[in-house]
C-alpha atoms as one frame of an Amber mdcrd trajectory, in Angstrom:
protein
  50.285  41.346   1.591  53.402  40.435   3.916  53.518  36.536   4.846  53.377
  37.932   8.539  50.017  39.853   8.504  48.248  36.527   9.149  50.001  35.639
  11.485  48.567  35.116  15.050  51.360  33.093  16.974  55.308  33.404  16.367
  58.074  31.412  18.297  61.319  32.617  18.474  64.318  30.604  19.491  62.353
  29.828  22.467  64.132  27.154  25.114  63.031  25.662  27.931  65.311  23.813
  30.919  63.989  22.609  34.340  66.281  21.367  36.915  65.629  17.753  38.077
  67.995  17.262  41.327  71.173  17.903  39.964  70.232  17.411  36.499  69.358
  20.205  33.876  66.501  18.834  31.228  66.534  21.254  28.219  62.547  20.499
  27.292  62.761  22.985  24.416  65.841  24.011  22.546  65.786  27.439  20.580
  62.450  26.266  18.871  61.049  28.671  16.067  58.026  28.137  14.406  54.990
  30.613  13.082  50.891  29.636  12.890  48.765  31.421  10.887  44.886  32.713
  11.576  42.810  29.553  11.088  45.399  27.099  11.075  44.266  23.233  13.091
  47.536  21.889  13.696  48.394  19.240  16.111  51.783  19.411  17.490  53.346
  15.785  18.180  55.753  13.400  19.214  57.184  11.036  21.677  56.945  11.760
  25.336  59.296  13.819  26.427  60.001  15.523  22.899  58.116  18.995  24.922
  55.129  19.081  22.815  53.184  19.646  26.436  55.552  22.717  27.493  55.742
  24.400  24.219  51.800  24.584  24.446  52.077  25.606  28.018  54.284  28.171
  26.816  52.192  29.397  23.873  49.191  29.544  26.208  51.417  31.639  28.899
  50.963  28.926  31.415  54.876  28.437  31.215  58.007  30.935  31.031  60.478
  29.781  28.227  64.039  30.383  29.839  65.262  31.803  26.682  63.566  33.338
  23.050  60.128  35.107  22.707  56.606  34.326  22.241  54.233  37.007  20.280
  50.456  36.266  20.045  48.289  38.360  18.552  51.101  40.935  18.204  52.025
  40.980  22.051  55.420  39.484  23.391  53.288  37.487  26.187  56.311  36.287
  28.020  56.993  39.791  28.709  53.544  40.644  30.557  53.548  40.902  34.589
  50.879  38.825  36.238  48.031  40.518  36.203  48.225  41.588  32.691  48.842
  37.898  31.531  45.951  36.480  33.765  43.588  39.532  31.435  45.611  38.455
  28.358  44.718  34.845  28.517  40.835  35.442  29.439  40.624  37.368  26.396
  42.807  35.862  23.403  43.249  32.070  24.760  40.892  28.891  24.937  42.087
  25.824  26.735  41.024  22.630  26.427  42.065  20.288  28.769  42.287  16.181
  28.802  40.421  15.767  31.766  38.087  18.739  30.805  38.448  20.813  33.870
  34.568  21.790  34.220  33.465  23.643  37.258  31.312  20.381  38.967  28.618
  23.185  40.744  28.064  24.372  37.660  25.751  24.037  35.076  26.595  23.475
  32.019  25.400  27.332  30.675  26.447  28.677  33.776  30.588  27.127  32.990
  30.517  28.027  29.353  29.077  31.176  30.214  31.995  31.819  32.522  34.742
  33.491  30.690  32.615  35.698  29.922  31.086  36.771  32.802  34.830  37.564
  33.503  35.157  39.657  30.428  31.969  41.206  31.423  29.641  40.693  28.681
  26.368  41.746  29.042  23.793  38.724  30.463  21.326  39.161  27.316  24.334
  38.408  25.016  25.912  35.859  27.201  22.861  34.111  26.932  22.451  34.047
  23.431  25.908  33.423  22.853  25.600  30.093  25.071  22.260  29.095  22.703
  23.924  28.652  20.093  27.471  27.297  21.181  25.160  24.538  22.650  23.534
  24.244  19.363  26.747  24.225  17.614  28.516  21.364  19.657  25.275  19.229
  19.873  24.345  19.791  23.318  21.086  21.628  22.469  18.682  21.124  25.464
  21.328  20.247  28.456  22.222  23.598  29.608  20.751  22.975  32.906  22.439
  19.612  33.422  25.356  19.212  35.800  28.863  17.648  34.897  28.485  14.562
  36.445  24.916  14.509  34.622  27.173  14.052  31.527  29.213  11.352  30.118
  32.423  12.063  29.485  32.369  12.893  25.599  29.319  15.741  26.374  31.881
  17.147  29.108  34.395  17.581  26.331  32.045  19.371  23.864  31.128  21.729
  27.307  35.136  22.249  27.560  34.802  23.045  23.560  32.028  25.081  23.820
  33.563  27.483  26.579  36.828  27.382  25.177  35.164  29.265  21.748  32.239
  30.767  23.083  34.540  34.066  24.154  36.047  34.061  20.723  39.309  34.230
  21.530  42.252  34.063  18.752  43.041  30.684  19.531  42.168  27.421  21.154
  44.802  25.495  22.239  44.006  21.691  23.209  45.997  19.416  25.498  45.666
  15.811  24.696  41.767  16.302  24.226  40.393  12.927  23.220  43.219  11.277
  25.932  40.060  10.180  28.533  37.736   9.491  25.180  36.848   6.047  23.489
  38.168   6.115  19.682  34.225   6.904  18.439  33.371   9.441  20.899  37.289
  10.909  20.472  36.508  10.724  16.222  33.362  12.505  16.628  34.477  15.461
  19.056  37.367  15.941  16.685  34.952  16.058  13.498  33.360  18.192  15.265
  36.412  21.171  16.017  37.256  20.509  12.545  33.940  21.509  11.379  34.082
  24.617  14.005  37.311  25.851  12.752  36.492  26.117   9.256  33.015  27.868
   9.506  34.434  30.202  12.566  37.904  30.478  11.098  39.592  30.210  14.419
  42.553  28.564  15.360  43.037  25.519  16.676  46.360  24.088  18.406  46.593
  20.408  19.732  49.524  18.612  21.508  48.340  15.014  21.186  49.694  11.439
  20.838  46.704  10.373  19.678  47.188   9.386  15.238  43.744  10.336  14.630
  44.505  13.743  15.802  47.439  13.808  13.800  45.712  12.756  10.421  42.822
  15.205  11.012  45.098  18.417  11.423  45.891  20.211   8.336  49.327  20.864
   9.900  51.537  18.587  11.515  54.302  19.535  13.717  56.615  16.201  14.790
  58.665  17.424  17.846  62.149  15.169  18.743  63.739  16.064  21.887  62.951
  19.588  22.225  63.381  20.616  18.591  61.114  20.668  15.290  61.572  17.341
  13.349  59.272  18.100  10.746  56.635  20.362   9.392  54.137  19.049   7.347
  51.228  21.091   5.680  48.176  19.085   4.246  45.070  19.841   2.213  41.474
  20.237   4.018  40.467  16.283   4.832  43.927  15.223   5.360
């Protein structure tokens, strides 16, 4: 088998600058890097190093100004719009620091909503949401609203919608940022139990050390460029 078949995210050269006034910032500089099916790694570093824009990149939320990005065999900085926007719904799952739930909503009815996008069928929707909510410990509350929820239960909602589409990866911005250090060590043992029974990727760009030791890959970023690469065995 080639190295590359398992492959569900490649980087190449990609750079990023932004103007500030009269200043150019180069956030990325030709940055290459490859993640495999499966993979949890947690992509780190000092702020400013552009651990933030090279996951807004990979999630097609950003344009790098130079290079390519290819997820699940698609150049996705080459798509127009609309076909980005469809892209996203169905390969990507975001998870956000300050969770980003839809506050009408109940919880079924915003895990449920990707895929009322993607048009799955309401019988499977609804079994689909049954046992997310079983899987992330929220069993019972799919009738609750957001602000019914404190704040960890809103991220394991965010976690729950994020996978619930089964997309081909799950990339997570600073996710236990608005947490306490139990409830932040519990959602995280939690999306490393996830990825290994489901198999499906998980990204993180976190400053957070408990993140870092958890992930079975470690990416340190430095000013826009890979610093180091670390791979580790399951359990750190």
């Amino acid at each position: 088998m080639r190295d590359n078949e398992n492959e569900v995210i490649r980087v190449e050269s990609v750079s990023r600058n932004y103007r500030s006034g009269e200043v150019e910032v180069r956030a990325l500089k030709s940055l290459s890097l490859s993640i495999k099916r499966g993979e949890f790694t947690a992509i780190a570093g000092p702020s400013g190093s552009g651990k933030t824009t090279l996951l807004n990149i990979i999630g097609g939320l950003d344009t790098p100004s130079s290079g390519r990005v290819i997820l699940a065999g698609k150049p996705i900085n080459e798509m127009s719009g609309n076909e980005l926007s469809d892209f996203r719904r169905d390969h990507i799952g975001f998870i956000f620091q300050s969770y980003n739930l839809i506050p009408v909503l109940t919880v079924k009815e915003n895990v449920e909503y990707v895929m009322l996008l993607q048009g799955v069928p309401e019988q499977e929707r609804s079994q689909r949401v049954k046992a997310i909510l079983r899987e992330v410990g929220l069993e019972g509350m799919d009738k609750r609203l957001p602000i019914q929820l404190s704040g960890g239960q809103q991220q394991r909602v965010a976690v729950a919608r994020a996978m619930v589409s089964r997309p081909d990866i799950i990339l997570a911005d600073e996710p236990t940022a608005n947490l306490d250090s139990a409830t932040g060590a519990a959602l995280l043992d939690m999306m490393s139990s996830l990825n290994e029974k489901s198999g499906m990727t998980f990204i993180f760009s976190t400053h957070d050390r408990m993140i870092m030791e958890k992930s079975r890959r470690l990416i340190m970023l430095r000013d826009g460029q890979i610093e180091s690469d670390q791979l580790r065995s399951r359990g750190g």
